[in-house]
Structures are given as C-alpha cells and as structure tokens.
N, C-alpha and C positions, 0 to 999 in steps of 0.2 A: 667263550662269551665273556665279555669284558663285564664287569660291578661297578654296582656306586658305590658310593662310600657306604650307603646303607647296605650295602650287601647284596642288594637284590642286581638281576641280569639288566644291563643297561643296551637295551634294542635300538638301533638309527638307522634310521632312509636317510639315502645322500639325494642330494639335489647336488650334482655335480657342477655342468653348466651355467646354475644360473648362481652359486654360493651359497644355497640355501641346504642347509640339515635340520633333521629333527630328530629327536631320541627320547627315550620314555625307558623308566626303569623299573620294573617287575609287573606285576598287575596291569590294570585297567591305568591307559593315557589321562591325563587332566584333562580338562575344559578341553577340547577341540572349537577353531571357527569353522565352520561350516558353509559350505558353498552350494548352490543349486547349478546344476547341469545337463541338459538334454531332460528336463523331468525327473532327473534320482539324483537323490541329498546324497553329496560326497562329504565324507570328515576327514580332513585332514590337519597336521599340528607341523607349521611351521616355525623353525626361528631363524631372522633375517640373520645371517653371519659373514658379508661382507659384499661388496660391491658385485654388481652384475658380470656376467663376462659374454661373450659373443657365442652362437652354440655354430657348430662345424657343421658342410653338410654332409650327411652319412645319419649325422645325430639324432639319435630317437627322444622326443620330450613325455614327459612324464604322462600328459594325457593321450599318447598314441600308443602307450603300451596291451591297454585294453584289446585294443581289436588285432592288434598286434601276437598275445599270449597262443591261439591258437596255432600257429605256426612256427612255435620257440622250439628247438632240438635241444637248445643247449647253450653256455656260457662261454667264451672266452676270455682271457685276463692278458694283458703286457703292462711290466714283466711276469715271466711265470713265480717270482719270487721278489719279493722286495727286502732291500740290504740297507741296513741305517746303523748310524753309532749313537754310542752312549748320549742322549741330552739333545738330539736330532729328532726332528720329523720330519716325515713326509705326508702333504696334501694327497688326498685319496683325488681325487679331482684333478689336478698336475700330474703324480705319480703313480698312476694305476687306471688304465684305457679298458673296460669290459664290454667284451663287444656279446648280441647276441646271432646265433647261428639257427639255422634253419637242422630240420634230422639230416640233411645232406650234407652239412657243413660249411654251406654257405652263408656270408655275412649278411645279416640283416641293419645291420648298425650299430653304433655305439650309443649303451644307455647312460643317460643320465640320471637316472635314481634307482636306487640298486639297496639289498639290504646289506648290513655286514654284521658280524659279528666278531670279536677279539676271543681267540681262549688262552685263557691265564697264563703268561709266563713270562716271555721279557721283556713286552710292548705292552702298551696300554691304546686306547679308543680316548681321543681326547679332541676338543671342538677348538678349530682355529679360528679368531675372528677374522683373519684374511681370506679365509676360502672354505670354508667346511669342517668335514672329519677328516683327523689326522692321527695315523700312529704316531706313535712316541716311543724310542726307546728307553727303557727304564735300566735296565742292566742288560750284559750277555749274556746272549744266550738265545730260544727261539720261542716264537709263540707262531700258532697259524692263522690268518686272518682268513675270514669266510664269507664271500659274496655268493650274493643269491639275488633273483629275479625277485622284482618285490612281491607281496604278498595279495594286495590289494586287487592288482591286474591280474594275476593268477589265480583269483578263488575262482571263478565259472569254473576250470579245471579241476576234476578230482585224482589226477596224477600229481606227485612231487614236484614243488619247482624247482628248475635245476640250480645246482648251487657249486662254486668253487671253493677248492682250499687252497690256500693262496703261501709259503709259505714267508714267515720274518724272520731274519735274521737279524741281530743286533751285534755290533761289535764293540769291541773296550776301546776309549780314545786312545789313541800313540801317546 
C-alpha cells in the first residue's frame, strides 16, 4: 500500500478511460460531491487529471459495474507483470488492461475503475496529469501492485472482491 507523505495509506479508484482518478489518504475521504441516481445518493471524489479519451467496445464504465458484480468470478490483468526503469512511468490506464471474468473464465470486459494499491518498495503510486495513476520507479528493485474490483459495486456482496497482485519490477538506467 502506497503513503502520503503523512504516513497514512494512500487508497485510489482509477477512472481508466475517461482520465479521471481519485485517492484519499487514511481515514474518512474530504468533502465528497454528491450525485443523485435512480433514487439513492451516490458519493463519490473525483479529480479531473487529463483529457477525455474514447472507451473501447468490450469496456465496462463505472456505473455498469453495479449490476454487473453478481457475476464477477474474478480478475484478469495484461501484463501479468509490469517492468519500468529508474525515473520512468507507466499510466495504469495505457499499461495495464484488467479485465473481469465470469466463475467460468470467461470475459466479461475491461474495467475501467478499479482499486489499486502500491506496497512499499521500489515503485511509488503517483498521479499523472496526462492520464491518471501512474507507478513510478523509484530505485531497483520490486514492489507488488494490487488491483482489485472496486469496493463500492461490490458491497451488496458479503464474499471477497477479488483482487490481483500484479508484480513491478524496476531496473537501474544503463
């Protein structure tokens, strides 16, 4: 799990397709704006972090995950590892496709908002204004990155949502 500078665990939903991430660090989110939809108040904390982009079809958008969660088996990721050097990123959004599967295995689509988390080690969780969340290599060495089905379309369910470990490798420039 990636920190702020304060220390505390720094949590983000990606908004893949459309460049939009949010993140919130330990506790209870700030102010959220607040939307009305179908009759029940949704909160959610966006921040705008770069231009729109086109969504693909296969792509699952953020408000289909809902009715969607009942039939998640599970996660997919490509690649099954992400390689970056020293002082390099990679957009989670460009370099990281998650798709979800049915208990069969079959694909349901690619999501577009997804959780992650960073744990400590040679990558950092850092916000690109071009496109979203982006690891970062900080030195070599490895850190695992952790996606997970969001949290929000998953609460009706009282199983696990499923979640990936993804791994990073960082390398020293030549």
């Amino acid at each position: 799990m990636s920190r702020s500078r304060s220390g505390r665990a720094l949590v983000c939903a990606v908004f893949v397709g459309a460049g939009v991430a949010g993140c919130r660090s330990g506790g209870s989110a700030a102010a959220v704006p607040v939307a009305a939809s179908s009759g029940k108040t949704v909160a959610t904390r966006r921040e705008r972090l770069g231009a729109l982009t086109a969504f693909a079809p296969g792509d699952l958008l953020p408000w289909q995950l809902s009715a969607l969660a009942p039939r998640v088996g599970g996660l997919t990721a490509a690649p099954a590892e992400l390689r970056i050097t020293v002082g390099d990123t990679i957009r989670l959004g460009a370099g990281l496709r998650v798709t979800v599967v049915d208990s069969a295995g079959n694909a349901l689509g690619r999501i577009l908002t997804y959780d992650v988390a960073l744990e400590p080690g040679a990558a950092v969780l850092a916000l690109d204004p071009a496109g979203g969340i982006a690891v970062a290599g900080v030195h070599p060495g490895e850190s695992v990155l952790r996606v997970g089905f969001p949290a929000e379309p998953w609460r009706p369910r009282t199983d696990a949502a499923p979640e990936l470990s993804i791994p990073v490798r960082v390398q020293a420039r030549p």
